[in-house]
TORVEXKE-957663 format. One line per field, with one value per residue (C-alpha): residue number from 0; y, z, x; residue in one letter. Coordinates in steps of 0.5 Angstrom, whole numbers, plus 500, padded with zeros to 3 digits. Each point is the difference from the previous one (the first is absolute). Layout:
N
num: c(NUM;...)
yy: c(Y;...)
zz: c(Z;...)
xx: c(X;...)
residu: c(a;...)
% end
This chain:
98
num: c(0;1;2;3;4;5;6;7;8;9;10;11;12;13;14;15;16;17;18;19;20;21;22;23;24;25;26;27;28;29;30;31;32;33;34;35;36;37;38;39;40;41;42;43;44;45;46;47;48;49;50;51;52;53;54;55;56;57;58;59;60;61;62;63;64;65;66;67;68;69;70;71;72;73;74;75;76;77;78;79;80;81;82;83;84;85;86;87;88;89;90;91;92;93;94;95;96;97)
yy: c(856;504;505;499;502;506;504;499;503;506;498;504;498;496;500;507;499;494;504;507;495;499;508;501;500;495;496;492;497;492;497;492;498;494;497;493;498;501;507;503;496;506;504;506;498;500;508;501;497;503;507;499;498;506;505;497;495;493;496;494;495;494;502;497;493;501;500;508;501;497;494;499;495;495;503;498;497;507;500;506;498;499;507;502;506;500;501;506;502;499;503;506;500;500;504;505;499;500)
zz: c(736;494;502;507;502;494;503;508;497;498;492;496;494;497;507;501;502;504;504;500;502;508;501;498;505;500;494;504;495;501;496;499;497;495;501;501;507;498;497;508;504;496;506;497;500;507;502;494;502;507;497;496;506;504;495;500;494;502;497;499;500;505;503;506;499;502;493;500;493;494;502;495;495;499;495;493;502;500;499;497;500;507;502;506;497;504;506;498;498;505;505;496;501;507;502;495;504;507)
xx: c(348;502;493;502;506;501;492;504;506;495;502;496;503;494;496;499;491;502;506;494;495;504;499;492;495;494;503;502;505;500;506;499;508;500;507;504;503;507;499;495;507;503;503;498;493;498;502;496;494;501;501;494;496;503;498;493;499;497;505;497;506;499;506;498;497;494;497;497;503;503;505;506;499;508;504;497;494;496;493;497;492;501;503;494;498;494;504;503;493;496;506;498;493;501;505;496;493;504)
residu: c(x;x;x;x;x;x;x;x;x;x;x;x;x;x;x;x;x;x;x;x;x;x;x;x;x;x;x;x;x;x;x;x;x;x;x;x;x;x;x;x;x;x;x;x;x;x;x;x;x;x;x;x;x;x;x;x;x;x;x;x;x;x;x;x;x;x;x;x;x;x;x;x;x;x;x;x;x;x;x;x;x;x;x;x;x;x;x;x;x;x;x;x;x;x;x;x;x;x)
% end
């Protein structure tokens, strides 16, 4: 969430490549979120995503319970080895070969 809201909000303090990436032509930028339910009930989370997506990131938070993205795991029930990081990769393969 941290990660999120700071590159939306254009915080280049530790995300300078990030907050670049959104202006460079032909670079697909694909962010797969790691975070808990509580933590993307947020209210700052979903403008940030939406800013994010405007500016033509494929955010991949499964904001719309239609599964195309990482799903939020309950508070302090996280499991980092199911994190689907062949989702954030194959978006990429994609969007790079379109």
């Amino acid at each position: 969430m941290n990660t999120t809201t700071k590159w939306a909000a254009g915080h280049a303090d530790t995300l300078g490549l990030i907050t670049e990436a959104l202006v460079m032509p032909d670079r697909p930028v694909v962010a797969l979120p790691y975070l808990n339910a509580a933590q993307a009930q947020h209210p700052a989370l979903a403008p940030a995503i939406t800013t994010l997506r405007g500016a033509g990131v494929h955010h991949l938070h499964d904001d719309d319970g239609a599964g195309h993205g990482f799903h939020p795991h309950q508070p302090k029930h996280g499991n980092v080895d199911a994190y689907p990081w062949a989702l954030a990769l194959d978006t990429l393969d994609k969007l790079r070969t379109t």
